[in-house]
Structure formats: C-alpha cells, structure tokens
C-alpha positions in Angstrom: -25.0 133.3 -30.6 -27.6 131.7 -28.4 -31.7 131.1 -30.3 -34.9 129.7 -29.3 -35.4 126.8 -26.7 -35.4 124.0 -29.7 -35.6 123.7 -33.5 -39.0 122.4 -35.2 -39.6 119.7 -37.2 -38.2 120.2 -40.6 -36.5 123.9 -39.8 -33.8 123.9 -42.4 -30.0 124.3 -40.8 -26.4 124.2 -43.0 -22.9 123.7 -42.4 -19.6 124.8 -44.4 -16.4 123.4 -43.7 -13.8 125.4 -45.7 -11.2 122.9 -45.9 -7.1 122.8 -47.0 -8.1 120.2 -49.8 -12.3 120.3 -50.2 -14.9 122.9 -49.3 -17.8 120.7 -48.3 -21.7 122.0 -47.8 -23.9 119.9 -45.7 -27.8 121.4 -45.8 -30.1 119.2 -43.4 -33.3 118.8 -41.1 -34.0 118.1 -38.1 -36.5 115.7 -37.6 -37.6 114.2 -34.6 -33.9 114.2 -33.3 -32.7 112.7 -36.5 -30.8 114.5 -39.1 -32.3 114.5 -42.5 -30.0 115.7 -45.3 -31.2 118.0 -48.0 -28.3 118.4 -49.9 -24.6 118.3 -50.1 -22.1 120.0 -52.0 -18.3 119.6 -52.4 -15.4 121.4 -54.5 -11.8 120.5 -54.7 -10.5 123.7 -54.3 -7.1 122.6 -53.1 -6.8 125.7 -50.8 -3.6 124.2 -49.1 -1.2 123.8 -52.4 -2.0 127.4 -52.8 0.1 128.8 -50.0 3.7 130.0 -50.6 6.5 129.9 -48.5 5.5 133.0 -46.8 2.3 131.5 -46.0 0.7 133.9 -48.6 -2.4 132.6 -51.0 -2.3 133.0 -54.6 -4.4 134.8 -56.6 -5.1 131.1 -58.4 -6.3 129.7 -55.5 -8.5 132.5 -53.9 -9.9 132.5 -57.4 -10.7 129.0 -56.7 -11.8 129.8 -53.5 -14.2 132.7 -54.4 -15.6 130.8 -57.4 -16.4 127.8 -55.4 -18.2 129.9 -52.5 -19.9 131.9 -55.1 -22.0 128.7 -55.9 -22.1 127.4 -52.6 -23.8 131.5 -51.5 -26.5 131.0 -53.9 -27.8 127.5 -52.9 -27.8 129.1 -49.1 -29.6 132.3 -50.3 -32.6 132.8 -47.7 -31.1 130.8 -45.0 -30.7 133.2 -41.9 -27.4 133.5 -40.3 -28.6 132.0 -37.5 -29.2 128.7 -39.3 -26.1 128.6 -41.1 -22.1 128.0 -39.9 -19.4 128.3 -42.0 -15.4 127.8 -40.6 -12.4 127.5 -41.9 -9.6 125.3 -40.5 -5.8 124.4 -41.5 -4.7 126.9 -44.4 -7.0 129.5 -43.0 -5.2 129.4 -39.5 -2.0 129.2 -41.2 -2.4 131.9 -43.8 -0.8 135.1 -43.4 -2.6 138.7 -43.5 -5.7 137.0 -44.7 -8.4 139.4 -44.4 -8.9 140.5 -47.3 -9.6 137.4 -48.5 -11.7 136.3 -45.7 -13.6 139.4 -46.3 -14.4 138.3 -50.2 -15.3 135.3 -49.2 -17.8 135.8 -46.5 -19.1 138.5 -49.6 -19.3 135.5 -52.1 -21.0 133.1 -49.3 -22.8 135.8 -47.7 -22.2 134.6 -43.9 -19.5 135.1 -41.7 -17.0 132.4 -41.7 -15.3 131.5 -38.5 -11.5 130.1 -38.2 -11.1 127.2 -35.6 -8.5 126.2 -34.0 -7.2 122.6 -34.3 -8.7 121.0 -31.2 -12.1 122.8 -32.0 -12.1 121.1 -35.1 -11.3 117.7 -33.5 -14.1 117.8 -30.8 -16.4 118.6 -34.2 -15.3 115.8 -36.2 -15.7 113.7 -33.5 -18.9 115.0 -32.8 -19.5 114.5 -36.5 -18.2 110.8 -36.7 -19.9 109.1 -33.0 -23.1 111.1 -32.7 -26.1 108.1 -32.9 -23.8 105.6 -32.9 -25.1 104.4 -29.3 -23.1 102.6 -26.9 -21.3 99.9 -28.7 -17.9 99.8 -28.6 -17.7 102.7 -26.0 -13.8 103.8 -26.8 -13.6 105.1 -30.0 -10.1 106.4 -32.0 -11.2 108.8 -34.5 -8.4 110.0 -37.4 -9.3 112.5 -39.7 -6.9 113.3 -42.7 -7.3 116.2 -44.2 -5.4 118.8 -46.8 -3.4 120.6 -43.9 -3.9 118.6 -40.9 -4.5 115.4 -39.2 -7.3 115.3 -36.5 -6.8 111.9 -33.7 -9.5 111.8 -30.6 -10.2 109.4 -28.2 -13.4 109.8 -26.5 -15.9 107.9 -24.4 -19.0 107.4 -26.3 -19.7 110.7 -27.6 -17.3 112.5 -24.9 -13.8 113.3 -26.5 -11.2 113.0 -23.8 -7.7 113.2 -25.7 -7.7 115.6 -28.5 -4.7 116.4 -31.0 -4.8 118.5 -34.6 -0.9 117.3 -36.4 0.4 119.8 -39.1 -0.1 116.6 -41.4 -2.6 117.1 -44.6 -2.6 114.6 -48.2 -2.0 118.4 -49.7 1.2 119.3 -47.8 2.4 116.0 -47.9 2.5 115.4 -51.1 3.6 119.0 -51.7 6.6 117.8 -49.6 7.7 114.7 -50.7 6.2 114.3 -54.5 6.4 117.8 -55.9 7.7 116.9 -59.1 5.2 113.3 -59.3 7.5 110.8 -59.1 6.4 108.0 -56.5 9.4 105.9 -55.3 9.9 103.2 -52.6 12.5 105.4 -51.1 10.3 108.8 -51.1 7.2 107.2 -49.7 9.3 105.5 -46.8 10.7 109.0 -46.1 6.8 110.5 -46.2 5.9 107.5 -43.9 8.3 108.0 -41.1 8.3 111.9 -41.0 4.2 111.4 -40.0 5.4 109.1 -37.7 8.2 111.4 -36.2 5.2 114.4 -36.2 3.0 112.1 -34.2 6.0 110.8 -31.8 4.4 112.9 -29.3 1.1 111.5 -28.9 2.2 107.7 -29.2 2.3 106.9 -25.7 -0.5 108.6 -24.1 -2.7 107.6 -27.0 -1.5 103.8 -26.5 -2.0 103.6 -22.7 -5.8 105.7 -23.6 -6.8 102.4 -25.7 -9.7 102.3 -27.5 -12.3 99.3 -28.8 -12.6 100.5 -32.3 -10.4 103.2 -34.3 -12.8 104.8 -37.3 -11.3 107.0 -40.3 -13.1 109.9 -41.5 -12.2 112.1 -44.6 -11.8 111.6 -47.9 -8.7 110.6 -47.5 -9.0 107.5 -45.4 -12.1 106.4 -47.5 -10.7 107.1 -50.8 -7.9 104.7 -49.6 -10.0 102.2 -48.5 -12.2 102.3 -51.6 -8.8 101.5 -53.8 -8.3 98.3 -51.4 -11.8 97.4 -52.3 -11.3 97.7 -55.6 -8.4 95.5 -56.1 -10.4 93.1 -53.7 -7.8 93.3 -50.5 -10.2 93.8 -47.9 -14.1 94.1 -47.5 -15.6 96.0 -44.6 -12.5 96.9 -42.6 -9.4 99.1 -43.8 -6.3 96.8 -42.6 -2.6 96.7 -42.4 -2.0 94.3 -44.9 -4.4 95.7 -47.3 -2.7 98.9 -46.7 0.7 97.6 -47.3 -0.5 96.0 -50.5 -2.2 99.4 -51.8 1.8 101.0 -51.0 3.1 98.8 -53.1 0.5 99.5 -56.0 1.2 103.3 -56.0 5.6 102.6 -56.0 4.6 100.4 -59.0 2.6 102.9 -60.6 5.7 105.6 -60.2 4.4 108.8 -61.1 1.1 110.9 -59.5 -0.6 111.0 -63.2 -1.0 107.6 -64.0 -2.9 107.1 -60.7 -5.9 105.5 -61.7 -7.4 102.9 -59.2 -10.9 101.8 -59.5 -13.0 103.6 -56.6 -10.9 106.7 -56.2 -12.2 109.8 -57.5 -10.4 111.8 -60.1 -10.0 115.0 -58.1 -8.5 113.0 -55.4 -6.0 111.4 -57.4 -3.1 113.9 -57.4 -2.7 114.1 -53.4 -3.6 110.2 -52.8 -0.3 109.6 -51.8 0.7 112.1 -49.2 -2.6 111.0 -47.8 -1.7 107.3 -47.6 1.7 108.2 -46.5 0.3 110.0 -43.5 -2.1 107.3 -43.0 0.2 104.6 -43.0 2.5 106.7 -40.1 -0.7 107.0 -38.0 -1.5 103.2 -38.3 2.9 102.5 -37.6 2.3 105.4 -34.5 -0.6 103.6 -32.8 -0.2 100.6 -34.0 -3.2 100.1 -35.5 -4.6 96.8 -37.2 -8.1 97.3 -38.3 -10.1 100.6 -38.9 -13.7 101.2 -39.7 -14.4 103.8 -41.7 -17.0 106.6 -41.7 -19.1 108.7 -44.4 -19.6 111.7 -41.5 -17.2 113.8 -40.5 -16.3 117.5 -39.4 -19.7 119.5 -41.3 -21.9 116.4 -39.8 -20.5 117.8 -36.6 -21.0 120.9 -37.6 -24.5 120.8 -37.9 -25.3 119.0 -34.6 -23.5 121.8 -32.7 -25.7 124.1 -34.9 -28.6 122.7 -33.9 -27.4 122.9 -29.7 -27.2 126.3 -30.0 -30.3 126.1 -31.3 -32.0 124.5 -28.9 -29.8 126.1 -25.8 -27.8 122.7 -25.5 -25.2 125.7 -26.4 -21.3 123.5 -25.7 -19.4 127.1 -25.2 -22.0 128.0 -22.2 -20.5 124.9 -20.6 -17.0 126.0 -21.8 -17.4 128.8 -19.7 -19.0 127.3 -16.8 -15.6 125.1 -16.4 -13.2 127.3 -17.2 -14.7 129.5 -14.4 -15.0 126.2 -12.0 -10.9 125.2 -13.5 -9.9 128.7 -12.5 -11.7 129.9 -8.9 -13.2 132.4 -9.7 -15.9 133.5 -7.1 -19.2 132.8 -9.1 -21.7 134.9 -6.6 -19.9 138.2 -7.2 -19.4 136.9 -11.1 -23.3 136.6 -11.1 -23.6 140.3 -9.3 -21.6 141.5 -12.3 -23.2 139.9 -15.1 -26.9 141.1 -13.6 -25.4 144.3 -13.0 -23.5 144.9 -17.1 -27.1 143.4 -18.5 -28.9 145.9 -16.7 -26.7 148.7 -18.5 -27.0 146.7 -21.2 -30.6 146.8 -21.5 -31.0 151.0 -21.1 -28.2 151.2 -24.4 -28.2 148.5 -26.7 -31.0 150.6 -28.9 -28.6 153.6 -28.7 -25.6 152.1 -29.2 -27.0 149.4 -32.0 -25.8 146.4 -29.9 -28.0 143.2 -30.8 -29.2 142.3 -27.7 -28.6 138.9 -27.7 -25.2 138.6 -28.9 -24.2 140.8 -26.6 -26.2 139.8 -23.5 -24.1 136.5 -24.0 -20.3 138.0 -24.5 -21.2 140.3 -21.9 -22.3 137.2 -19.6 -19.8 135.2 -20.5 -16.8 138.2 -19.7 -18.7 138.4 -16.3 -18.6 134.8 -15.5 -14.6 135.0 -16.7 -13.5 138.4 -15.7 -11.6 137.5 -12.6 -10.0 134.0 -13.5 -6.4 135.8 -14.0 -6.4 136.3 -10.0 -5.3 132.4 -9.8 -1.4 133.8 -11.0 -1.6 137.0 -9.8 -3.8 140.6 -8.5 -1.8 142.5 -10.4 -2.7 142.6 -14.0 -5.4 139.9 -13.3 -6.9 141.3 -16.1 -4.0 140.4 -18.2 -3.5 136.9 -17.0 -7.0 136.5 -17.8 -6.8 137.6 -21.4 -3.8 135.4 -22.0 -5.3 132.1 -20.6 -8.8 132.9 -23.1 -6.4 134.0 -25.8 -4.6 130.9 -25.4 -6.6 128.4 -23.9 -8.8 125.8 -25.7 -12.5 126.6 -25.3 -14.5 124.0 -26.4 -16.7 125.2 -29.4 -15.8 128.3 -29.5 -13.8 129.9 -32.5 -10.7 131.6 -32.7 -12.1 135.1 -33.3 -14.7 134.6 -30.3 -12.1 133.7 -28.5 -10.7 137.2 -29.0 -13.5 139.2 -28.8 -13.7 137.2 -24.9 -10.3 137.7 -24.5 -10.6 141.3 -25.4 -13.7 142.1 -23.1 -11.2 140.9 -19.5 -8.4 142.1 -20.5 -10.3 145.5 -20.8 -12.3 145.3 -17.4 -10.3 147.1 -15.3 -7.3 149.8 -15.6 -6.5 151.6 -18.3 -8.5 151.4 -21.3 -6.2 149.9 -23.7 -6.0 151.0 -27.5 -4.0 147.7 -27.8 -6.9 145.1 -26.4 -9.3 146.7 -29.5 -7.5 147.6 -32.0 -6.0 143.8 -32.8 -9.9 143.0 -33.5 -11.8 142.7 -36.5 -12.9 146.5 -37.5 -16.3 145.7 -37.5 -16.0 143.9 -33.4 -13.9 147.2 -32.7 -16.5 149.6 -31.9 -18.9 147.1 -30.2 -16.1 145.7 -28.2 -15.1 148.9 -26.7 -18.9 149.5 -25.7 -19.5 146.6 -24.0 -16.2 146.6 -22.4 -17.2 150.2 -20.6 -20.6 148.3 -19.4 -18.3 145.7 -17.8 -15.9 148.1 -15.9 -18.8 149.7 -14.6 -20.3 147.2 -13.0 -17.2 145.6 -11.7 -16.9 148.9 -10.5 -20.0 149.3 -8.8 -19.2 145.8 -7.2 -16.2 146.8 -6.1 -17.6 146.2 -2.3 -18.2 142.6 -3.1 -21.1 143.3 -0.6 -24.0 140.9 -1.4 -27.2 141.9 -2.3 -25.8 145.0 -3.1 -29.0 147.2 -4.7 -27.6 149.3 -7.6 -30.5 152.4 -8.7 -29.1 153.4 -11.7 -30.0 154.9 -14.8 -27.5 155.5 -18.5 -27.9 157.5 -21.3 -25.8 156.7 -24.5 -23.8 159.1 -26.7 -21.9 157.5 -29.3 -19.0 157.8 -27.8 -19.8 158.8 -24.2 -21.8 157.7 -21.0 -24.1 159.6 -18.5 -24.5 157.9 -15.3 -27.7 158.9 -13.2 -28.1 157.9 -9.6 -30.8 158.7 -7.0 -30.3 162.3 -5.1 -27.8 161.9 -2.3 -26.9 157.9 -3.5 -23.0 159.0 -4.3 -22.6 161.4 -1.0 -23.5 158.4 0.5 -20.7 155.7 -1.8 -17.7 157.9 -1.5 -15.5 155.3 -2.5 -17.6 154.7 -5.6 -17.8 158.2 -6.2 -13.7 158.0 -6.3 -13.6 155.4 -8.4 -15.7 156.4 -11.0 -13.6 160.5 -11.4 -10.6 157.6 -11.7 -12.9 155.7 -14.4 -13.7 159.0 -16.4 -10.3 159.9 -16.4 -9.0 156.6 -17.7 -11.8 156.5 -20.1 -11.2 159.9 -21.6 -7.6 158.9 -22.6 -8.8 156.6 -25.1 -11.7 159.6 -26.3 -14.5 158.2 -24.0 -16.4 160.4 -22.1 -18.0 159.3 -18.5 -20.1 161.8 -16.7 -21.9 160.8 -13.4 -24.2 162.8 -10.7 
C-alpha cells in the first residue's frame, strides 16, 4: 500500500477502470511530473445490461467480461502489483454474490481489483479531469456519465468540495426507457425528467456552490458532443441549444438501430440515448448553458493517485489523519499504540507471513483510528468505530480496505468476534485476525495511558498462538496488566487463539 519516496523518470505505472459500459486501460510514464501515455486500451463490454433483476450477472456478460480482461492481463504481464490499479465501480457495487466472478477476473487480469464506492470514484474522476489544468477558472463542475452512474463534483482548483455518485448510467437508462428501441418524444421526456427527479436532491446546494466552468467527461458527454459537431451545431462548447437540436435528431430517427450520426462510434450507438437523456436532466437540474468537455477522466485519475502512493503523497494517509482530527481521538496515546503493535509486528511478520509493509500501514492506520467510536459512546467504542469506517467515506480508500479497517477496531478490544472476520475476503481472514491480536495487545499494554510508558517485551509466533515474554519480575510488578492479559487469553481462546505470558 505505501512504496518508495518517488517514482523515476520513465518507471512504467497502469490503471484499469472496470466500468458498467467500457473497461478502459490507461499504461503511462511519469516524466518529469508530466504523464506520458504508453498505451490505451478500451472494450465495450456492457457489464451493466448484463445484470438481472436480482442484481445477478449473466453468464454472457462475465464471458464478456473475462474475455476482455484476458487481453487486457497480457498487455500488463511483468508489471508489478505495485505499479498497477485496477477498480471496479457501478455494476460491481451493485452486483450480488459476486465473488466468484471477481475471483476469475482478478485470475484473467492477474491483479487484484478493488470496488469503489461512488464518492471514491468522484474525487478520482475529478482528479482525472483538473489535474494540470492550473488556476484558470478556479470553480470547476465536473459530470461524468457513465453505464451505471452519474459522477457531479465541484471543487476548487484541484480540491473537490461537493461530491455526489447518482444511480444514473446511458446503460440503465436506456435499459429503462428504450428496451424494445423505439425512441419517441414522449419516452425521452419521461427519461429526461426521471434524471432530473434523481438529481432533485443535489439542485440547490450544487446551485448556491456555483462554479466558473462545468466540464463533461465520459464517453458519454463526448460522444454527444461529437454528434453536435458533426451536424455543425456547435464548435468548442457542448450547449443547450445544440443539445436540444441533437434530441430532436434521435425522436426523428425513432428506433436505437438506425442511429448513425457522423462522430459517434458504433459501439456507442445502442445506449446514446439514455446517455443524452441523463445528460439533458443534469443540464435542466443545474441549469447549465455551456460545457467544456474533457478527453481524461476516472483511469487518468487513477493513475495520478498511483503515482502518490508512489511517491508517499499517499491521499488515504491524510484520510486518516482527519478522520482522527473529525473524531477526537487522543493522538499521543494513538501514537503509543501504533509504536507499540509495530514493535510486535516486527518480532512476527516472518512467522506469521505478514508483508511488512502492508501491514505496518493497516496496523498504523487501526492505531491512529482505534478509539474514534468514544465520540458516541465507551461502551462498544469499538463498535461505533467499526460502523463510522464501515460507513464513512474515506477519501481514496476502497470498499474492501475499508473493511479490512473497519474489521481491525471493531476487533481491538472485547471479545474476539467470529463475526468481525468472517464477513472478509478468505484470503484477508487469517491476516486480519493476526494483526487484530497485535492491536489488542498493545492497547492493552497502554491501558495506563501513562506517557512514555517503556514496554520490554519479546513474542514468539505459533500459527495460531502467541508467547508473551517479559523481563523477570516486570508483571509482579504490572498487576493490572497481568489481569488483563489472563482476561485477554481467555477471550482469545474462545475463538481457538492461544495467549501464553510470563
């Protein structure tokens, strides 16, 4: 999770975005701060229109799915996992018991693929869309139509500051409205004002936000504004009447397979107009009159967030910095913890197989956040905790890391949970569980909250089991550690854990 200090000239990086209507591969440089692409790859895979009303994927469209990762795995053959991100977004985060397919796909890819969470994948497109862009125009409106959702930020220069995902996509869409092909006056009016009615909620704050320039990202918003350029409505600029000129085309045109408009690509065609109806209830929303539009987008975004982590410019270290800050909690005896769990850390990671780094940084990080439940409530802290990190919206961190934080407070203190574990990703079970009994043992050891607090201890790892070794006469002189930890080994054995101290 966290690399070296900073990337070299011409160290190769890439970025997958597994989206509801295109996967998309971006494979760039870095050079001299500037971002030097290699090579891009796209499939319309469609991945939305293959979800049933129980949210289920068909075999069609994994097939898709697998085929189009399959090429998109050998082109990123001998790229290390460090240098590569791959997420998912709408239909993955909607899809229902979706690991097995998640797990053929990271097969066919070979890297792990990460599901985001709606605002995530905002604050990267809008990453994607401003970065270099400098200080002109400093309030930017960013819209990003995709296959299953609708991404709108406003931000200040290249800080978002109002971010919103809308279950709004040209795949649903047009899955809703024009299932059988047929475009009429009447049906795209309906389209039109149900994305208005899904976006009633963000009209007003939005408005008051304001902005200097709105820009549309996607292939969506520039696949309309290539038609209007095509038929010679507009130049530059995507604008109302151009837009309301380009409606009119597709009623006249009538049916979804005799869409054929200079400028718009032929795999685009059969979802063009669920995306234009969507676009044309974001422009009625926030009343829009002119839009830019932009060639970068959520993988551009992914890449420069790549590249942070990279260099240590990591965004979810800063996450966690203000989520501590947001929440109170007491950062000197957060620090005496995390010192404390990496010390442990450092005498088992060999034994137990932990990497170090990873580790060192979810271990850190659950340090940092372990007490922020106490702002509700001491009892089940730990509980309140786990639901805020379950449920909150840490900036640039995935849904899955998300849990695997979550899991780590919630497990801190009390009883050792089966529940907290079990609801993880097999292979994050075991590792979880180990780092979870580093954490409760140095909360434990803490428990004092006396500063400076010198700890002499030494652990030996069994794979299932800890022995806890301090100086000759340390615990006779710690009776209330000594307490704590017979209450630790009891708690630990119920869930097959064995703690032995002396």
């Amino acid at each position: 999770m966290v690399g070296r200090k900073k990337t070299g000239v011409g160290e190769t990086v890439a970025a997958v975005d597994l989206g509801s209507n295109s996967f998309h591969m971006l494979v760039a440089r870095e050079d001299g701060g500037q971002l030097q692409i290699v090579d891009r790859l796209r499939d319309a895979v469609r991945l939305a229109g293959g979800l049933d009303s129980e949210r289920h994927l068909s075999a069609e469209a994994q097939g898709r799915a697998l085929a189009a990762l399959t090429r998109f795995g050998q082109r990123l053959r001998g790229l290390k996992s460090v240098r590569v991100r791959v997420v998912g977004t709408s239909t993955l985060r909607r899809m229902k018991e979706g690991d097995r397919f998640i797990e053929a796909a990271e097969r066919a890819l070979g890297h792990e693929i990460e599901i985001i969470s709606g605002v995530e994948e905002a604050r990267l497109v809008y990453s994607g869309v401003t970065h270099g862009m400098g200080r002109a125009n400093p309030r930017r409106l960013v819209v990003d139509i995709g296959g299953g959702s609708t991404e709108l930020i406003i931000g200040s220069r290249d800080e978002p500051k109002l971010m919103e995902s809308v279950a709004l996509g040209c795949v649903v869409h047009t899955q809703r409205f024009f299932a059988d092909g047929e475009i009429t006056r009447a049906r795209f009016r309906q389209a039109r004002l149900a994305a208005r009615v899904e976006l009633e909620f963000l009209e007003r704050r939005y408005r008051e936000a304001g902005w200097d320039v709105a820009i549309g990202a996607s292939g969506t918003i520039r696949g309309a504004w290539r038609v209007m350029m095509g038929q010679g409505w507009t130049d530059e600029l995507l604008t109302r009447e151009a837009l309301e000129k380009t409606v009119s085309l597709l009623v006249q045109t009538g049916r979804i397979e005799r869409i054929d408009y200079p400028g718009l690509r032929e795999d685009r065609r059969p979802v063009f107009v669920g995306g234009l109806a969507v676009l044309a209830g974001v422009f009625d929303a926030l009343e829009i009159s002119t839009m830019q539009t932009s060639e970068y987008a959520l993988r551009e975004g992914l890449v420069y967030d790549l590249l942070g982590r990279l260099g240590n410019r990591d965004v979810r270290a800063a996450a966690v910095a203000a989520t501590a800050k947001r929440y109170g909690a007491d950062a000197a005896h957060a620090g005496a913890v995390e010192r404390t769990s990496l010390k442990a850390l450092t005498q088992v990671a060999a034994a137990w197989q932990l990497p170090r780094t990873l580790s060192a940084t979810l271990l850190g990080w659950a340090a940092t956040l372990h007490e922020i439940g106490l702002v509700i409530a001491h009892d089940n802290h730990h509980k309140h905790g786990e639901y805020i990190l379950a449920n909150g919206d840490l900036r640039g961190f995935s849904l899955t890391d998300q849990r695997l934080l979550a899991a780590l407070v919630r497990l801190h203190r009390g009883k050792f949970s089966d529940s907290a574990w079990k609801a993880l990703p097999s292979e994050w079970q075991e590792p979880i569980q180990r780092l979870a009994v580093l954490l409760r043992l140095a909360v434990l050891l803490h428990r004092s909250r006396a500063p400076g607090i010198r700890l002499p201890f030494t652990l030996t790892a069994a794979r299932r089991g800890l022995d806890l070794h301090f100086p000759e006469g340390w615990l006779g002189k710690h009776p209330l550690t000594e307490a704590d930890l017979a209450q630790e080994a009891d708690y630990l054995a119920a869930s097959g854990w064995r703690l032995r101290y002396a």
